[in-house]
N, C-alpha and C positions, 0 to 999 in steps of 0.2 A: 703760028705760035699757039699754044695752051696756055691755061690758066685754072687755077686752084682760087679759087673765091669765098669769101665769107661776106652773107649779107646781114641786116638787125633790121627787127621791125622795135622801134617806139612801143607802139600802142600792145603787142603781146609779149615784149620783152623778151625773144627768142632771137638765135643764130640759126642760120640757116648757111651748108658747106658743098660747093658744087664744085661740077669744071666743067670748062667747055673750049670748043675751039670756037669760039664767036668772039667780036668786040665782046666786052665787060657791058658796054654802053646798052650793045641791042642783047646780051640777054638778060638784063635786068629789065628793059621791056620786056620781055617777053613774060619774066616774073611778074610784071605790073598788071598784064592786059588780063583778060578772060579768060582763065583756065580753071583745071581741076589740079589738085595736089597741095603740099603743104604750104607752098607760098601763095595761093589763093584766097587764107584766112585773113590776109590784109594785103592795106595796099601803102604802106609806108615805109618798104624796101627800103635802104639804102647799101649801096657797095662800102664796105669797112674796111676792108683786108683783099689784098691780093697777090699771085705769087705767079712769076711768066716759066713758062718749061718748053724747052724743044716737042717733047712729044707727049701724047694724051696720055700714055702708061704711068709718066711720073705723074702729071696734075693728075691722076684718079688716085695714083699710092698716095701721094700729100695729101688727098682728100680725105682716105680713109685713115690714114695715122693721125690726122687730127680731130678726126669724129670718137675713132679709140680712144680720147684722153678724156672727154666726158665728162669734162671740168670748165666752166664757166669760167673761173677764176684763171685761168690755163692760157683759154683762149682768149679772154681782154686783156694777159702778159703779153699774147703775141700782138694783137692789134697793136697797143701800146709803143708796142718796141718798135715799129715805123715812123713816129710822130716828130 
């Protein structure tokens, strides 16, 4: 399985929008641990939003059609509308 992900940091108030074919579980470790890149600027990740796809072509198309709407407001509708 794939997967289309949104995570939130608390402390900088940003979304951050992946995919991957890992557990959700381990790469949000991997978000956590020692790296370089934009989620390295904290460490108070949490998984918000997820969405499961047979194959990695969709979770990337979901990734980038939801990065194109570039609306904050947009994206806590969609979180939202899981609850």
């Amino acid at each position: 399985m794939f997967y289309f992900y949104i995570l939130y940091s608390k402390s900088l108030d940003k979304y951050y929008f992946g995919h991957t074919s890992e557990s959700l579980e381990e790469r949000l470790r991997k978000h956590l641990s020692n790296h370089s890149g934009f989620t390295a600027k904290a460490k108070d990740w949490e998984i918000v939003y997820s969405e499961m796809f047979k194959d990695k072509s969709s979770a990337y198309k979901r990734e980038l059609e939801v990065k194109k709407w570039k609306s904050k407001i947009r994206v806590e509708k969609l979180i939202s509308s899981v609850g």
